[in-house]
Every structure is written in C-alpha cells, then in structure tokens.
C-alpha positions as CSV (number, residue, x, y, z in Angstrom):
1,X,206.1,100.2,129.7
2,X,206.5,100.9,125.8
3,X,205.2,97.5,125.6
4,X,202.0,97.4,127.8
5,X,200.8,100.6,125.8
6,X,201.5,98.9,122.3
7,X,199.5,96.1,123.9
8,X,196.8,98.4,125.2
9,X,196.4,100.0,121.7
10,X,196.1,96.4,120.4
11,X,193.5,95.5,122.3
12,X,191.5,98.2,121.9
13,X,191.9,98.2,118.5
14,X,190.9,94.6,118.5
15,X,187.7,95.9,120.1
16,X,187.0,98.9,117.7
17,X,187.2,95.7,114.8
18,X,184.9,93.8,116.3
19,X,182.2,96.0,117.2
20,X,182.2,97.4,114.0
21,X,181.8,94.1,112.3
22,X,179.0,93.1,115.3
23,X,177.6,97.0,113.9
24,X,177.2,95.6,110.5
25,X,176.0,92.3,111.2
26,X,173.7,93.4,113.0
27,X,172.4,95.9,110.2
28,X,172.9,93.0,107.3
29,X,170.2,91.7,109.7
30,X,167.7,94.2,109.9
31,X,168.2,94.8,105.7
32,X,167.1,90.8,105.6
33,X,164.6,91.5,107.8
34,X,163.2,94.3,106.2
35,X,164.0,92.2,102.8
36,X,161.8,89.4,104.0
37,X,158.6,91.8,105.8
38,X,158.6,93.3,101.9
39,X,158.5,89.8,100.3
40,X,155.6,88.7,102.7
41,X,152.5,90.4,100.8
42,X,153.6,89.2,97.6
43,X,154.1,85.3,98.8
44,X,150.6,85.6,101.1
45,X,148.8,86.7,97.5
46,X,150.4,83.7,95.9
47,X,149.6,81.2,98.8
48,X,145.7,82.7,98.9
49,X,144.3,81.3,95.8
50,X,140.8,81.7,97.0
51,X,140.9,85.8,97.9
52,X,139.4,87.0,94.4
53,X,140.4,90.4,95.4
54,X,144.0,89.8,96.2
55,X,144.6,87.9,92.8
56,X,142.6,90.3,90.8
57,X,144.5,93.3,92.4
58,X,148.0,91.2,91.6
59,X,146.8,91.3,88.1
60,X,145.6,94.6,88.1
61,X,149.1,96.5,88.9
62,X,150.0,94.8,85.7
63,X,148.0,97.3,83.8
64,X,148.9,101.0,82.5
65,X,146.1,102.4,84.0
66,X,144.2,100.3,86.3
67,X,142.2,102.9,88.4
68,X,141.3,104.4,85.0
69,X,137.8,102.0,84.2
70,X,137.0,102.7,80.5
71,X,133.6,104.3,79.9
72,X,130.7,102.0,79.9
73,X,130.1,101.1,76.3
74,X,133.4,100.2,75.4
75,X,133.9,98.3,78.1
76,X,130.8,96.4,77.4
77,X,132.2,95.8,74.0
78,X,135.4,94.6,75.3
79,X,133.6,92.2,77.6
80,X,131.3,90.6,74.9
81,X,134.6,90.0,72.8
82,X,136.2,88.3,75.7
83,X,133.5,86.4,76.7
84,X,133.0,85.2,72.7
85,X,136.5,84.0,72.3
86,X,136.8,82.9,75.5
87,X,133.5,80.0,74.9
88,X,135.2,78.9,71.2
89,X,138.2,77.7,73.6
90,X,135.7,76.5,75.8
91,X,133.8,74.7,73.5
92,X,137.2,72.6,73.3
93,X,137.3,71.7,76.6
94,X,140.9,72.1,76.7
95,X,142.0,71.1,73.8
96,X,141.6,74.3,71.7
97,X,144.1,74.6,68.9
98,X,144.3,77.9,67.3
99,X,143.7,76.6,63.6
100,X,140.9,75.4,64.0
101,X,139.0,78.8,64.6
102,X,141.2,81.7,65.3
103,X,141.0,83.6,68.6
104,X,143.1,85.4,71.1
105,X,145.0,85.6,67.7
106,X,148.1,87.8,69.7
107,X,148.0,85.5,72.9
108,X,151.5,83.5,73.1
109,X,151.5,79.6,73.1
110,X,152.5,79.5,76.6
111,X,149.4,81.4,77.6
112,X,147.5,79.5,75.3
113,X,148.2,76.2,77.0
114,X,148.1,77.6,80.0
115,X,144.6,78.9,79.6
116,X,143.6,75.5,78.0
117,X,145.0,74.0,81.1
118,X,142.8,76.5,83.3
119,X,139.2,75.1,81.3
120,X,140.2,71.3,81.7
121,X,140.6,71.4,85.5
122,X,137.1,73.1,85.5
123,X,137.8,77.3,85.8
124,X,135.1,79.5,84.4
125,X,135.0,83.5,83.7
126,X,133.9,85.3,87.0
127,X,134.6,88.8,86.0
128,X,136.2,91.0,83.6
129,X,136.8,94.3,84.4
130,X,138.6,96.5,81.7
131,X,140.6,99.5,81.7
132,X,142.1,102.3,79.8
133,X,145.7,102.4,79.0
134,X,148.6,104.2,78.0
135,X,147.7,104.0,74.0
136,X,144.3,105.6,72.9
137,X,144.0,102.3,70.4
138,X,144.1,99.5,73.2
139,X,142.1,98.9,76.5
140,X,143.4,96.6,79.1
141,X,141.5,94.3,81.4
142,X,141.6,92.0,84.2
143,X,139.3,88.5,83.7
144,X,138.7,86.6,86.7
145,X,138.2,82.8,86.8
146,X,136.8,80.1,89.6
147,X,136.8,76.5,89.9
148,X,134.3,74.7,92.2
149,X,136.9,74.5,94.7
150,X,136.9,78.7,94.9
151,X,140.3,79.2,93.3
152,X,141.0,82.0,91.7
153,X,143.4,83.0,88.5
154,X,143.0,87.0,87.5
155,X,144.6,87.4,83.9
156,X,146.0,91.2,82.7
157,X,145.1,91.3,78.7
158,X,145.1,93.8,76.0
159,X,142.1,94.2,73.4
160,X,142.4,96.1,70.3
161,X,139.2,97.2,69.0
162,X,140.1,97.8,65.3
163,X,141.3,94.2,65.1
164,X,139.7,92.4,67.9
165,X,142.8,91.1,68.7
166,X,143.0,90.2,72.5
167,X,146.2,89.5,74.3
168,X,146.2,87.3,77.3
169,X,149.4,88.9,78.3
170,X,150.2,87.1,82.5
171,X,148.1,85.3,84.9
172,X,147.9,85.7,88.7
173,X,146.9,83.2,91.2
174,X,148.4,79.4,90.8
175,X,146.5,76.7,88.8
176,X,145.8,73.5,91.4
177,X,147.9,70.5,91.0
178,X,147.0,67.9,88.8
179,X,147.0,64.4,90.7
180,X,147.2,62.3,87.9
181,X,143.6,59.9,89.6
182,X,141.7,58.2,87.0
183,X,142.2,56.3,83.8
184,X,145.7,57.9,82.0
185,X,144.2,55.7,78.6
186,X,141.0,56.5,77.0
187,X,140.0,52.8,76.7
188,X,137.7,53.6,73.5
189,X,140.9,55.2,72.0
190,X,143.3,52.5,72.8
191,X,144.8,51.1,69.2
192,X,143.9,47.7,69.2
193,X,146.5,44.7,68.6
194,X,145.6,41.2,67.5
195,X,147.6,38.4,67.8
196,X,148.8,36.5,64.9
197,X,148.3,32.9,65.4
C-alpha cells in the first residue's frame, strides 16, 4: 500500500511536470506569434517598394521631429539646396566623385555610392518634405525618389543652413536588382592590342 501511494504521487507528479512545460510551450508560442504579427508591418514596408507613403513614413520616424514641418521659407530654402546638390550628382549620371565639385560634403561614402547607384538605375527627386528638429541650427527632411518602374527610396537628411552642409543620413525602400543585360565593356573604351608580327 505504501508503495501504490509513492506510485500515485509519482504519477501525478509526472503530470504536474508535463503540463507545466505543455503551459510554457504553449506561451513560448503565443510570444513568437506575437513576435512575428509585430515584425509583419515593418517587412510589408520593405516588400512594397511602390507605396510612396509607406516608404516616406519609414523614413520619416527617422527624424527628431517629423510632425513638426518647418515654416514655409526655410523649408523652401532647404529644398532649393537639395534640389541644387542633388542635379551636380546628377549631372554625373552616377559617377559623381566628391572632388570634383563638392556637395553633400557630410554625407558618408556608403551613402554616397549608394545614392550614385540610385541615379544610374534611373530614380529622380519626387518630393522633399523637411522638418524641424531637436537642434535650433539643423532641419531635417525626407526626399522621395521614383524610377519609371514606380519604386520608391524616401532618404532622412540633415541640412545646416550656416554651412549648407546636407547629410544624407539612411535610406528607406530597396534599390531594384541590377541584372547585369547589356554590354559589361564599353567597346569605344576597350584598350586596344596589336599583334606583333
């Protein structure tokens, strides 16, 4: 008899274990769940290159204070400078190299190339929207590309207006793979060898 109840107390101790580690499998499962149903917006932003408003948005939460527009005339000022260093890399076509004529003079060689990248496959400036920020000496501001396919890239920058120095600091929105069609040599470029004979 001493025996059966040891056995009983076994067994239902055996049960208590188990449906406490069914308990928290099953709420490991509901956190990875709830895990994933977080993760979802951010990957559908990513995946919808073509929603302007979803990439500029991305790019907006970047900012300090971006539901605080800056007044009119600044921001018009901003714009114009954007737009003016923005054609000299243009002018380039994608091969801008800052020596040649300085701009976005405090915009890192990653997001230099990147942005050189961003002309050669064809985007253009749709928007730029700018913004005040946490230091009375810098405004912020979202610029908005398209290609001719519709997809969209939003940039978050910095402009300071004592030294016109813009800052393309991130980029939203995914840059279309290259396919690597057409001729990889420029023909007319091609060094020439002669044979010796």
């Amino acid at each position: 008899m001493f025996n059966e109840i040891i056995l009983l107390n076994i067994i239902d101790l055996s049960k208590f274990i188990v449906s406490e580690q069914v308990e928290q499998k099953q709420d490991e499962q509901k956190q990875d769940e709830a895990k994933k149903e977080e993760e979802k917006p951010k990957e559908e932003a990513k995946k919808d290159t073509k929603d302007a408003n979803a990439v500029e948005k991305e790019a907006n939460k970047a900012l300090e204070k971006g539901e605080s527009p800056a007044p009119e005339k600044e921001a018009k000022s901003v714009v114009d400078e954007v737009k003016k260093q923005f054609d000299v890399v243009a002018e380039e076509k994608g091969d801008y190299v800052n020596s040649t004529k300085p701009v976005f003079t405090v915009t890192n060689r990653s997001s230099m190339t990147s942005l050189n990248t961003m002309i050669k496959v064809g985007f253009t400036i749709d928007n730029i929207k700018v913004y005040n920020s946490d230091s009375s000496d810098v405004y912020q501001f979202t610029m908005t590309m398209k290609d001719k396919d519709g997809n969209v890239i939003s940039w978050a920058g910095n402009y300071s207006p004592e030294t016109k120095g813009i800052e393309l600091a991130k980029y939203y929105g995914e840059l279309p793979t290259l396919t690597g069609k057409g001729p990889q040599v420029d023909e007319s470029k091609r060094t020439k060898v002669e044979n010796e004979a």
